[in-house]
PDB file of N, CA, C and O in Angstrom:
ATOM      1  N   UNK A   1      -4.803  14.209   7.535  1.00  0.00           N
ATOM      2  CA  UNK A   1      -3.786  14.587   8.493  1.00  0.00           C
ATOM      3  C   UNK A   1      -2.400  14.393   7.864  1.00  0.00           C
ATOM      4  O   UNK A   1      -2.277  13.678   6.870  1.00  0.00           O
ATOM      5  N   UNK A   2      -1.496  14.933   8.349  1.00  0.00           N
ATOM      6  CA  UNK A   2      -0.082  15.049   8.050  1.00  0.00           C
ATOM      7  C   UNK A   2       0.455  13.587   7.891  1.00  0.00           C
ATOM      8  O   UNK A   2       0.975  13.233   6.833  1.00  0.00           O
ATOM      9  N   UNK A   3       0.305  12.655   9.078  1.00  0.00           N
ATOM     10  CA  UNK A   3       0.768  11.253   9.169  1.00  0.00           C
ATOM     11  C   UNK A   3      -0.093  10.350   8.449  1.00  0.00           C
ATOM     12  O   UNK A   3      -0.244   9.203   8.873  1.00  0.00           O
ATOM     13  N   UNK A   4      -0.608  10.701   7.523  1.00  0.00           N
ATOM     14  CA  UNK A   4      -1.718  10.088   6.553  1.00  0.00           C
ATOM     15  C   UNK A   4      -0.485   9.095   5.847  1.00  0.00           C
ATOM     16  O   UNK A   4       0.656   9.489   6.091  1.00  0.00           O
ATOM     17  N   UNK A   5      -0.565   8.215   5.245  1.00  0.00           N
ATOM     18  CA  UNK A   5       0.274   7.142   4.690  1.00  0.00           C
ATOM     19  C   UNK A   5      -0.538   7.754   3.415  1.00  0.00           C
ATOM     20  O   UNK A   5      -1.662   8.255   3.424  1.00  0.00           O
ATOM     21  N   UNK A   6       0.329   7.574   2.343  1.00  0.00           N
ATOM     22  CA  UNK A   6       0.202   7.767   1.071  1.00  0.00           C
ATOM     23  C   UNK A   6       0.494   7.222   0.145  1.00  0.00           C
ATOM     24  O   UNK A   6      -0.191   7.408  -0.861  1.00  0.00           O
ATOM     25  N   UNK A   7       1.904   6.105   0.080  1.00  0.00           N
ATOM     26  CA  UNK A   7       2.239   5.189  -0.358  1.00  0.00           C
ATOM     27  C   UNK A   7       3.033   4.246   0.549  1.00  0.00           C
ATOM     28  O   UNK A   7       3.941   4.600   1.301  1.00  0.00           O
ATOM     29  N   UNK A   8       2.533   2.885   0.369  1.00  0.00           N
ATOM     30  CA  UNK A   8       3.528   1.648   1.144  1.00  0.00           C
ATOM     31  C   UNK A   8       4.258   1.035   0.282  1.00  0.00           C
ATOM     32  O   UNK A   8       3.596   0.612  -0.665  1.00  0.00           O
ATOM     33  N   UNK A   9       5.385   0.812   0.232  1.00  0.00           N
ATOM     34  CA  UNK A   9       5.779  -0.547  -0.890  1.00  0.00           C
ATOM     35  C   UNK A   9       6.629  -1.261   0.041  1.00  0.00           C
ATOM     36  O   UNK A   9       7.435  -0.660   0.752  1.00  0.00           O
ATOM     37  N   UNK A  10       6.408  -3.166   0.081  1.00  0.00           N
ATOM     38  CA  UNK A  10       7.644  -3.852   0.051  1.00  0.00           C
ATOM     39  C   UNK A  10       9.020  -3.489  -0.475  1.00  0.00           C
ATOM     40  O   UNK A  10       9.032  -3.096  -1.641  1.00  0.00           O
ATOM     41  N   UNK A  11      10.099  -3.543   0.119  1.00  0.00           N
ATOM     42  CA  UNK A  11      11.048  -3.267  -0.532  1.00  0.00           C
ATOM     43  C   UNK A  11      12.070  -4.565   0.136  1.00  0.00           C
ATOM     44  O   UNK A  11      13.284  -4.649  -0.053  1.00  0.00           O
ATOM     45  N   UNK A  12      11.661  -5.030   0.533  1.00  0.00           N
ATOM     46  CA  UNK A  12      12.617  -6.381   1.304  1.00  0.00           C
ATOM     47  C   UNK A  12      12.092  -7.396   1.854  1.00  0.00           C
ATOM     48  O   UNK A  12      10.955  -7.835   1.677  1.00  0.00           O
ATOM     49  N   UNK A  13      13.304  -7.975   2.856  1.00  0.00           N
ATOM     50  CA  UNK A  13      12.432  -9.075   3.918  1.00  0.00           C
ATOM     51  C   UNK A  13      12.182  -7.587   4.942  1.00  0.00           C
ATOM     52  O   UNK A  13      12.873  -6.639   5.315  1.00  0.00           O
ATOM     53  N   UNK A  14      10.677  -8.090   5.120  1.00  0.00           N
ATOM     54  CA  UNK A  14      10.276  -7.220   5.859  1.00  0.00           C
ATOM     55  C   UNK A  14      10.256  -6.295   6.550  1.00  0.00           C
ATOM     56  O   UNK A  14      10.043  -5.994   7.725  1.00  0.00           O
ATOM     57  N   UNK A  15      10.728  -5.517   4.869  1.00  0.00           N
ATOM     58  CA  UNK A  15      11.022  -4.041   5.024  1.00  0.00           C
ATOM     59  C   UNK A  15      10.039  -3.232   4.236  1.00  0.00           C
ATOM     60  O   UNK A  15       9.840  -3.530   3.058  1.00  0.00           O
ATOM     61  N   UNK A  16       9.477  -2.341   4.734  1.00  0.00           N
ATOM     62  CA  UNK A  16       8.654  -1.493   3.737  1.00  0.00           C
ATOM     63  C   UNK A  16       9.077  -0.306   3.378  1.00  0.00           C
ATOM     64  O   UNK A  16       9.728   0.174   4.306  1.00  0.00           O
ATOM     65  N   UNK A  17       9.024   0.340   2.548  1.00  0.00           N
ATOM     66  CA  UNK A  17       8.812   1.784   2.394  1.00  0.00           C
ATOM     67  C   UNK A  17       7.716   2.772   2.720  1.00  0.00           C
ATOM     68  O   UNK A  17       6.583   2.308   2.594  1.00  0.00           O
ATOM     69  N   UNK A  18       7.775   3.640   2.990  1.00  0.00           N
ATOM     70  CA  UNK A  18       6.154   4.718   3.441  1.00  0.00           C
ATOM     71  C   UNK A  18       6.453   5.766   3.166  1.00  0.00           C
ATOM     72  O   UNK A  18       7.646   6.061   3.232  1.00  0.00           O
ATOM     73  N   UNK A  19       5.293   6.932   2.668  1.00  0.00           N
ATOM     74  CA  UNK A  19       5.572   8.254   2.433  1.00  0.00           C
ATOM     75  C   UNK A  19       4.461   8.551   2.820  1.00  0.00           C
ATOM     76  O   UNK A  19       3.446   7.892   2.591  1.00  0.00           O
ATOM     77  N   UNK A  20       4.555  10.138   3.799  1.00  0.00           N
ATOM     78  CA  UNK A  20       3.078  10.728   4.231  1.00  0.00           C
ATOM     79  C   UNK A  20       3.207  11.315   3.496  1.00  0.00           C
ATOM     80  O   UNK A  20       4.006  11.456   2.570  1.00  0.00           O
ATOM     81  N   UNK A  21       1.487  12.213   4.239  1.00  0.00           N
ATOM     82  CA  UNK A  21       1.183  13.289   3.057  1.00  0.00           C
ATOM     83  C   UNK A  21       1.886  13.956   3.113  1.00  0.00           C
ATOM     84  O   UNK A  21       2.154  14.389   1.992  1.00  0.00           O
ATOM     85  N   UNK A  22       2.645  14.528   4.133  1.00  0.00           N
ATOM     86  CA  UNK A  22       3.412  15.771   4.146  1.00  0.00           C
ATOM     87  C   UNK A  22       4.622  16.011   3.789  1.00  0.00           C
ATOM     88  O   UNK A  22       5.246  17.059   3.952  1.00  0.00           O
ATOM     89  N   UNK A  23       5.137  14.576   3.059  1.00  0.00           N
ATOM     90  CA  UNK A  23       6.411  14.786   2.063  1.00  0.00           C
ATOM     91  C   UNK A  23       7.648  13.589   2.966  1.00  0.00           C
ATOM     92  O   UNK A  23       8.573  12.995   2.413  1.00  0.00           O
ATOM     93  N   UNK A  24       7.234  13.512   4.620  1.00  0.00           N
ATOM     94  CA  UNK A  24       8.055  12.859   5.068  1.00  0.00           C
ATOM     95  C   UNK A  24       7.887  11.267   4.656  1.00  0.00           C
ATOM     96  O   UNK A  24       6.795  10.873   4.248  1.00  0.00           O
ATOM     97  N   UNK A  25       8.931  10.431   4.769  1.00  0.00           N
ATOM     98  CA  UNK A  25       9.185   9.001   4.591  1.00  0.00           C
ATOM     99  C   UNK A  25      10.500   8.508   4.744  1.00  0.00           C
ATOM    100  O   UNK A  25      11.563   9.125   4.817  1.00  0.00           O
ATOM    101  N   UNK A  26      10.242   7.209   4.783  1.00  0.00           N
ATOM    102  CA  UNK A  26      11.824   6.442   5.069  1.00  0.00           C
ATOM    103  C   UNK A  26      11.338   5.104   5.094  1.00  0.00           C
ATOM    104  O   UNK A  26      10.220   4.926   4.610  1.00  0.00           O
ATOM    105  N   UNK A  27      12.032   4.001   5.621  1.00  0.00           N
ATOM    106  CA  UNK A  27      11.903   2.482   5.676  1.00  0.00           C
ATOM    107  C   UNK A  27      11.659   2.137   6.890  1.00  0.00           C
ATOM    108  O   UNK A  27      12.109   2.724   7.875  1.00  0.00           O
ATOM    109  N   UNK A  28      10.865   1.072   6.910  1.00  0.00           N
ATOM    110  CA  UNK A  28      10.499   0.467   8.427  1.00  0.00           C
ATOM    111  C   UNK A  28      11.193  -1.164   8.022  1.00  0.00           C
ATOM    112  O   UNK A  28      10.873  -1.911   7.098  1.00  0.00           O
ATOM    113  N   UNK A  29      12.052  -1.318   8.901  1.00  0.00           N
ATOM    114  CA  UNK A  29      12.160  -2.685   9.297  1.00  0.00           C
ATOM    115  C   UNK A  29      11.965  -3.313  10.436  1.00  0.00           C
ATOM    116  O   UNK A  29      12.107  -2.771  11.532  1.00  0.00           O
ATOM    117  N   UNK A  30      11.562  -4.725  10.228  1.00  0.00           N
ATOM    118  CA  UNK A  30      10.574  -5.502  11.045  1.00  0.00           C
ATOM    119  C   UNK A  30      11.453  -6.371  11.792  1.00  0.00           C
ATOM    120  O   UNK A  30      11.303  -7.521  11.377  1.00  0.00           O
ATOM    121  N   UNK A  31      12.209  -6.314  12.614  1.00  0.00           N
ATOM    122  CA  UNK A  31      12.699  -7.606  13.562  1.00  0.00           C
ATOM    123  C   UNK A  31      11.504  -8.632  13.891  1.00  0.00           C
ATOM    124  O   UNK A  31      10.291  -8.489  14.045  1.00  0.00           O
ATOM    125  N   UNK A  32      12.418  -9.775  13.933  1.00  0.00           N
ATOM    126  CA  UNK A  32      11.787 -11.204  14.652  1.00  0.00           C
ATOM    127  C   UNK A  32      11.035 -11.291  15.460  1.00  0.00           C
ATOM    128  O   UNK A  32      10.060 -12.039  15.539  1.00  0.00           O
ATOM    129  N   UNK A  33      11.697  -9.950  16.673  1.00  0.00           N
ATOM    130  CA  UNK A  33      10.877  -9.947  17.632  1.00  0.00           C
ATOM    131  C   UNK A  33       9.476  -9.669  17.930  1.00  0.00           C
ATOM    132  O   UNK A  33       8.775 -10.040  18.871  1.00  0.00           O
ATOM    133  N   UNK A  34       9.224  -8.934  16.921  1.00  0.00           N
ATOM    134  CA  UNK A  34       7.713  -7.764  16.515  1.00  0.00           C
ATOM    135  C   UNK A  34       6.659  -9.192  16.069  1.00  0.00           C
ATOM    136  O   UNK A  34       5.440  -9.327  16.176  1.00  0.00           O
ATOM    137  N   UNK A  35       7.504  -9.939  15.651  1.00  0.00           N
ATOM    138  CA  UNK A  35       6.295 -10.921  14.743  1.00  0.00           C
ATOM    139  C   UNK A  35       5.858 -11.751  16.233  1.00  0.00           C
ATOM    140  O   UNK A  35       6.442 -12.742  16.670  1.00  0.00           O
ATOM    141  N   UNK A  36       5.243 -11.392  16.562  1.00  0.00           N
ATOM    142  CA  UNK A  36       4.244 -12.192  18.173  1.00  0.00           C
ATOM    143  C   UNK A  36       2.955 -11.863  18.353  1.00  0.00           C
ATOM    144  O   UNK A  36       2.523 -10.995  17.595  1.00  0.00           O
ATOM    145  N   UNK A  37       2.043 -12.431  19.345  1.00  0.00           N
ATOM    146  CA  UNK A  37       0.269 -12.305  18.885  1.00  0.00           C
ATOM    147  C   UNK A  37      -0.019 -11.909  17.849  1.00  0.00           C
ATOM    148  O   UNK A  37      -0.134 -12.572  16.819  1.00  0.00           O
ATOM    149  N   UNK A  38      -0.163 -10.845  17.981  1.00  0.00           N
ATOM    150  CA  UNK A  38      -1.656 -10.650  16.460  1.00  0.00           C
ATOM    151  C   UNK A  38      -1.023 -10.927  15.269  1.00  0.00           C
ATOM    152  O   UNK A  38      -1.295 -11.495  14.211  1.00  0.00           O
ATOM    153  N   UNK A  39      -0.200 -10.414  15.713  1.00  0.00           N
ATOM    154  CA  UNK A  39       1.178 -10.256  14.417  1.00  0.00           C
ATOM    155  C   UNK A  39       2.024 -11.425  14.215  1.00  0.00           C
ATOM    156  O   UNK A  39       2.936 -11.544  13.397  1.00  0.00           O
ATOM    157  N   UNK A  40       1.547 -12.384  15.180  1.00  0.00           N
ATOM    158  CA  UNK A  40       2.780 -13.630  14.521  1.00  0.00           C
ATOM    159  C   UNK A  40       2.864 -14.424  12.910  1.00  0.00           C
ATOM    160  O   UNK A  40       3.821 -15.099  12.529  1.00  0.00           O
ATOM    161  N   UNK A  41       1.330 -14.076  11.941  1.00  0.00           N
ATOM    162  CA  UNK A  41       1.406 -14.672  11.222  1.00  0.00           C
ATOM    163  C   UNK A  41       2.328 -13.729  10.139  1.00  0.00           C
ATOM    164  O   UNK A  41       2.724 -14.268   9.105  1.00  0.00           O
ATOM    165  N   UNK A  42       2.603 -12.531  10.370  1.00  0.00           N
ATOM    166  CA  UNK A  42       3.590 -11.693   9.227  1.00  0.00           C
ATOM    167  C   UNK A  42       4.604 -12.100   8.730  1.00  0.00           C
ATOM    168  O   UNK A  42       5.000 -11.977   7.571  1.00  0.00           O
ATOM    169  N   UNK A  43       5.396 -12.970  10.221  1.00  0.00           N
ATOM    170  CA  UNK A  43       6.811 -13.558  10.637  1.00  0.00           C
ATOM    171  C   UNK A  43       6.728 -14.363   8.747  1.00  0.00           C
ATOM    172  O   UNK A  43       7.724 -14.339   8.024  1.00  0.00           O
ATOM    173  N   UNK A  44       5.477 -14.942   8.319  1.00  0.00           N
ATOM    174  CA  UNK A  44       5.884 -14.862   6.854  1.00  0.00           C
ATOM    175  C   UNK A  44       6.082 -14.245   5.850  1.00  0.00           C
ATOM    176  O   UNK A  44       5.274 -13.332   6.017  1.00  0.00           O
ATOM    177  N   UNK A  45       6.719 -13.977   4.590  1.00  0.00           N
ATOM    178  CA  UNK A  45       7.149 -12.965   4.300  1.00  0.00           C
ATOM    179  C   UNK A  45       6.095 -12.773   3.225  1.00  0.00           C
ATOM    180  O   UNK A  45       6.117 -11.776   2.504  1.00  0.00           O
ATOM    181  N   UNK A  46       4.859 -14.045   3.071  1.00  0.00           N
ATOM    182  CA  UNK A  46       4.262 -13.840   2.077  1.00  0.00           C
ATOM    183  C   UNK A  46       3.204 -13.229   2.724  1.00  0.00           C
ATOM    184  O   UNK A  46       2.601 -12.298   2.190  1.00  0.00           O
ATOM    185  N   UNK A  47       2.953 -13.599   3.679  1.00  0.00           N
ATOM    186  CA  UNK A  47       1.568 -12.743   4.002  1.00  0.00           C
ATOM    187  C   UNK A  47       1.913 -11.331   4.637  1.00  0.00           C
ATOM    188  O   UNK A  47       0.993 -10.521   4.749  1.00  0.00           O
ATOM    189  N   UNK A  48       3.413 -10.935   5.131  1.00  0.00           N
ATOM    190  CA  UNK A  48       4.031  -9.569   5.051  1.00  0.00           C
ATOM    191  C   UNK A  48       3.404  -8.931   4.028  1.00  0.00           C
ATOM    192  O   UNK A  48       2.504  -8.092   4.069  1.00  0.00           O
ATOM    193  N   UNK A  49       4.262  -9.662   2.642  1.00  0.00           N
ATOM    194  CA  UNK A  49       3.776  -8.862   1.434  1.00  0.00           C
ATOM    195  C   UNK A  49       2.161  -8.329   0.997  1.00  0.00           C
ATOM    196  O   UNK A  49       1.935  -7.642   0.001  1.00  0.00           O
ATOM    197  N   UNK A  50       1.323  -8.712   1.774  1.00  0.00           N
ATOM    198  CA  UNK A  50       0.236  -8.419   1.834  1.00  0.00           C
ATOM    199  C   UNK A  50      -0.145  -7.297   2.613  1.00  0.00           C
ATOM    200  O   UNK A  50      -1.113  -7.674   3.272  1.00  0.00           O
ATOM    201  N   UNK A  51       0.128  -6.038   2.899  1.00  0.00           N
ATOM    202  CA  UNK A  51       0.530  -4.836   3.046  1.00  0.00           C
ATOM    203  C   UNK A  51      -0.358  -4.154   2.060  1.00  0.00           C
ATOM    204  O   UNK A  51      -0.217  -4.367   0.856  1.00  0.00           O
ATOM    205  N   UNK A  52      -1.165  -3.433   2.471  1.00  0.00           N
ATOM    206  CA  UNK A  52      -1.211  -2.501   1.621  1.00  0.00           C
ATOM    207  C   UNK A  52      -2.169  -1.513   2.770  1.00  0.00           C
ATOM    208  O   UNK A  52      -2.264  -1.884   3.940  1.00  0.00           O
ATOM    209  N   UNK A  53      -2.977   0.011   2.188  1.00  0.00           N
ATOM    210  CA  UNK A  53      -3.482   1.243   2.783  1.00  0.00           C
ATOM    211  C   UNK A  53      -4.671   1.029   3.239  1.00  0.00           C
ATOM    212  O   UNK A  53      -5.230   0.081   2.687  1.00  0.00           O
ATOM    213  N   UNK A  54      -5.283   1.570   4.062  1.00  0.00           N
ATOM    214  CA  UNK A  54      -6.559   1.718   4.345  1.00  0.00           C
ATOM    215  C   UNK A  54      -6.659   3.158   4.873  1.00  0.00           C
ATOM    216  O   UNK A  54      -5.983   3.550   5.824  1.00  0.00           O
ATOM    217  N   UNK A  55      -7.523   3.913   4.217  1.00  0.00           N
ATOM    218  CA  UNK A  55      -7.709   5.267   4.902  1.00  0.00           C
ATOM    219  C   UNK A  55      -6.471   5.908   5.212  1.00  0.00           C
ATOM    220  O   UNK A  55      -6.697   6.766   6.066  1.00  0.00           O
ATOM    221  N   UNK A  56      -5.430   5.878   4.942  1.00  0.00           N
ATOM    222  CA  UNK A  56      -3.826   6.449   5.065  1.00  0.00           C
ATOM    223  C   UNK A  56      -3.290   5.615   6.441  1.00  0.00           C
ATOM    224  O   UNK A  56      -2.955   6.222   7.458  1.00  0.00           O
ATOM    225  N   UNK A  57      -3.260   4.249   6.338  1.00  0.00           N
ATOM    226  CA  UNK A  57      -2.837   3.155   7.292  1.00  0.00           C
ATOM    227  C   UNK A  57      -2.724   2.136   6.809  1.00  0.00           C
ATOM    228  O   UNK A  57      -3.351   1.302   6.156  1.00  0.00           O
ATOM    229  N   UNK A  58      -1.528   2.378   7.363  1.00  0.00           N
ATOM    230  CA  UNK A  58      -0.450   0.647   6.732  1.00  0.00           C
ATOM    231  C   UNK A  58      -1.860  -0.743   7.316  1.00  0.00           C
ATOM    232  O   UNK A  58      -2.599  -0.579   8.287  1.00  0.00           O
ATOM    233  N   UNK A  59      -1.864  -1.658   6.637  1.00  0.00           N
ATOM    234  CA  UNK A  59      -2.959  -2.636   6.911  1.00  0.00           C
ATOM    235  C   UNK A  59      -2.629  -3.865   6.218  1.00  0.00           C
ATOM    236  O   UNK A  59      -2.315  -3.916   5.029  1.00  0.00           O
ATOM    237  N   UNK A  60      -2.730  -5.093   7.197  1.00  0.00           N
ATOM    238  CA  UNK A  60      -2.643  -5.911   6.613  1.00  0.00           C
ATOM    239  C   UNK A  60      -4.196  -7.369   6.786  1.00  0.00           C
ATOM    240  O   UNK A  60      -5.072  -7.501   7.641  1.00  0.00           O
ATOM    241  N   UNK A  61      -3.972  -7.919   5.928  1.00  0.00           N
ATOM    242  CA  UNK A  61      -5.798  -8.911   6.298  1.00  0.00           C
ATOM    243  C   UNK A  61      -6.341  -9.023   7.858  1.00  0.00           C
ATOM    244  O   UNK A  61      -5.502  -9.209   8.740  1.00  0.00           O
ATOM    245  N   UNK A  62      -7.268  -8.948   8.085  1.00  0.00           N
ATOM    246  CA  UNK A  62      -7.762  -9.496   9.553  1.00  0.00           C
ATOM    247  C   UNK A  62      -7.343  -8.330  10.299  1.00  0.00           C
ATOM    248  O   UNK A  62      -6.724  -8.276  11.362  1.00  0.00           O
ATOM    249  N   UNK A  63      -7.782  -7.412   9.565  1.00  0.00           N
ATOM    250  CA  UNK A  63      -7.566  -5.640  10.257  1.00  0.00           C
ATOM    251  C   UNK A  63      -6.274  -5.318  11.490  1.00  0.00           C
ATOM    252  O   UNK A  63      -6.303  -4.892  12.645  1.00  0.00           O
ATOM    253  N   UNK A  64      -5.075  -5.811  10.468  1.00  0.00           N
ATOM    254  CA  UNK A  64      -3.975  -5.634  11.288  1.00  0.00           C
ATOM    255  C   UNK A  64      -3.358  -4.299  11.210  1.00  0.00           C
ATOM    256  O   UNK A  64      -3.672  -3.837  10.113  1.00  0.00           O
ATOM    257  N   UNK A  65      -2.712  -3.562  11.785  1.00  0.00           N
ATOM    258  CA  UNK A  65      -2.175  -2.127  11.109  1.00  0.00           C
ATOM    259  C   UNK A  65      -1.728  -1.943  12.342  1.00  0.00           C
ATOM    260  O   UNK A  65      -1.947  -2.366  13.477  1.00  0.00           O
ATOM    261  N   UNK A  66      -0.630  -0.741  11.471  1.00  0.00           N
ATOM    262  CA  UNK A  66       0.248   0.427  12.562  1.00  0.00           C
ATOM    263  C   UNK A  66      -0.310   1.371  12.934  1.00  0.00           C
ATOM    264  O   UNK A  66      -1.373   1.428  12.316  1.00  0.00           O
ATOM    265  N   UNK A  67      -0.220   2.158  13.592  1.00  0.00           N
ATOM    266  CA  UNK A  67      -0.340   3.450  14.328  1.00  0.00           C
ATOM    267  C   UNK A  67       0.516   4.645  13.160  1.00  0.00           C
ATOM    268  O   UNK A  67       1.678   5.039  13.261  1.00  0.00           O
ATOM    269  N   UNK A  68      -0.562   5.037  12.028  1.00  0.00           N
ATOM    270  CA  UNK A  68       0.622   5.904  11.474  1.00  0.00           C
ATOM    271  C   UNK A  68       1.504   7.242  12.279  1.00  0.00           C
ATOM    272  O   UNK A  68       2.622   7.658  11.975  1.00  0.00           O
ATOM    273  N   UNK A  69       0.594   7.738  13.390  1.00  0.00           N
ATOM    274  CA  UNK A  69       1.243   9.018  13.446  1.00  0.00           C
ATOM    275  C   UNK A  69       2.661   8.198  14.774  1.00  0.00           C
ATOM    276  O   UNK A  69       3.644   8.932  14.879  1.00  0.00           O
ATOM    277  N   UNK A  70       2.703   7.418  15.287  1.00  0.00           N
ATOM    278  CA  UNK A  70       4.079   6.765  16.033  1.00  0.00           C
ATOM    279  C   UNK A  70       5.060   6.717  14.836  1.00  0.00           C
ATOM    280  O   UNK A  70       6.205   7.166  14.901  1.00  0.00           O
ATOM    281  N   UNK A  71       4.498   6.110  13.686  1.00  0.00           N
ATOM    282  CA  UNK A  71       5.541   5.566  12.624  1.00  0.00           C
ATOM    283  C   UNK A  71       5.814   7.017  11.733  1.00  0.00           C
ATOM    284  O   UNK A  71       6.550   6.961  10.748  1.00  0.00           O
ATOM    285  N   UNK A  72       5.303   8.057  12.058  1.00  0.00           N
ATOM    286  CA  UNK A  72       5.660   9.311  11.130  1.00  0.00           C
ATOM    287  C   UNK A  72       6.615  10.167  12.187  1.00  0.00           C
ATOM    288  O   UNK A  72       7.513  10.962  11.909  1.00  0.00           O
ATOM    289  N   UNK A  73       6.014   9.644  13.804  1.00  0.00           N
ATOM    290  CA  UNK A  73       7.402  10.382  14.153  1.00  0.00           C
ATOM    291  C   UNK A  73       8.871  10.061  14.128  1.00  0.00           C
ATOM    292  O   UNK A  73       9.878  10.751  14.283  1.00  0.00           O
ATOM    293  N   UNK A  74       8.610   8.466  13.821  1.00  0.00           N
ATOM    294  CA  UNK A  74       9.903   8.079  14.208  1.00  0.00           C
ATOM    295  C   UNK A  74      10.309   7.903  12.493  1.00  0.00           C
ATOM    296  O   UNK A  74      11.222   7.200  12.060  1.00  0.00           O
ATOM    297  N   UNK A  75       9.975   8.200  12.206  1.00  0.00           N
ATOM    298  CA  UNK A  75      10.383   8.464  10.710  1.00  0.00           C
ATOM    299  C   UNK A  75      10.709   9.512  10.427  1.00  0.00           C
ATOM    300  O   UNK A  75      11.609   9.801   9.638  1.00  0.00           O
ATOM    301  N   UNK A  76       9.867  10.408  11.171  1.00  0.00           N
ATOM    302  CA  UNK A  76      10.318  12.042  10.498  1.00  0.00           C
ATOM    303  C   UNK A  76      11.647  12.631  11.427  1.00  0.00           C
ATOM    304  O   UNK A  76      12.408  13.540  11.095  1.00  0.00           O
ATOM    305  N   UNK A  77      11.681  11.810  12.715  1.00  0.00           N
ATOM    306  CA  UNK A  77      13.674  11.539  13.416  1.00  0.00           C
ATOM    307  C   UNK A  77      14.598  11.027  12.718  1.00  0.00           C
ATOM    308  O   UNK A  77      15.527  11.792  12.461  1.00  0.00           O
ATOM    309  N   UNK A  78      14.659  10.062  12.348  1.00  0.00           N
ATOM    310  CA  UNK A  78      15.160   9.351  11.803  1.00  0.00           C
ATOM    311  C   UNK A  78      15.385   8.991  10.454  1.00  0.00           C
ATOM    312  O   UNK A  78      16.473   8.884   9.888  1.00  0.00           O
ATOM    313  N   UNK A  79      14.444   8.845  10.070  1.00  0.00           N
ATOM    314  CA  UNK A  79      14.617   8.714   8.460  1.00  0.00           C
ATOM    315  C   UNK A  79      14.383   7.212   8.271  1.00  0.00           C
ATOM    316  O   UNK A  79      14.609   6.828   7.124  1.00  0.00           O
ATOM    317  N   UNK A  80      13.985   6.287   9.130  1.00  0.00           N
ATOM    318  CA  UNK A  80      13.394   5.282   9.202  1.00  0.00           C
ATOM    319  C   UNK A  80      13.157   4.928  10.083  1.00  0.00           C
ATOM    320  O   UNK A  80      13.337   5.786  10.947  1.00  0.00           O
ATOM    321  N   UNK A  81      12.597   3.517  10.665  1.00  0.00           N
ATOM    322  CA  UNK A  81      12.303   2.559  12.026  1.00  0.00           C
ATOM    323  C   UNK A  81      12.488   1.534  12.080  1.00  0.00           C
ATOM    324  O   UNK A  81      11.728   1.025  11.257  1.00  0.00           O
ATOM    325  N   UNK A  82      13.259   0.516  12.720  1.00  0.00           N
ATOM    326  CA  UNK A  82      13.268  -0.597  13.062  1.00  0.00           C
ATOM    327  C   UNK A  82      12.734  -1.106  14.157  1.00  0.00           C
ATOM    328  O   UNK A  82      13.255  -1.285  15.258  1.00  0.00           O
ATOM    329  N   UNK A  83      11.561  -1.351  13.752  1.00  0.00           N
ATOM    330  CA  UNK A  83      10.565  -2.084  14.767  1.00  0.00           C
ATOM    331  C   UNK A  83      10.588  -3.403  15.422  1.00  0.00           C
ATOM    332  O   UNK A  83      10.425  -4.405  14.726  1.00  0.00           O
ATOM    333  N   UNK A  84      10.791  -3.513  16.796  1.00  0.00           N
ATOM    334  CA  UNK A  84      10.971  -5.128  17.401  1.00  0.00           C
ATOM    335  C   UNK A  84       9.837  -5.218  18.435  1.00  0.00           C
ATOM    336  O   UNK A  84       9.666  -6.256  19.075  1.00  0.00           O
TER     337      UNK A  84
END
């Protein structure tokens, strides 16, 4: 699919980079606020960095992940996301 993730990279405090298949990408940054339940252990930046793809989805240990096609629209508006 179009919102397929194709490459992730760290590029900050918990900021990533992403590119779909379809050429779109930009940066996602992570507010404070986002790091809660499932997700509270990210709030570190080392196990952030533990990021990487599954099947064209951002993923992190203990089968955490985004919703790529939310994060391709608001990427393909914008040109990035700041997620809280």
């Amino acid at each position: 699919m179009d919102w397929d993730v194709v490459n992730v990279q760290v590029i900050g405090a918990h900021t990533l980079f992403v590119r779909f298949r379809d050429g779109v990408q930009g940066e996602m940054q992570f507010k404070p606020s986002f790091f809660q339940g499932v997700f509270s252990r990210l709030a570190d930046q080392k196990a952030f960095e533990d990021v990487r793809l599954v099947d064209g989805v951002v993923t992190w240990p203990d089968e955490l992940d985004l919703a790529p096609d939310a994060m391709h629209d608001e990427i393909g508006r914008h040109g990035r996301w700041t997620v809280e």
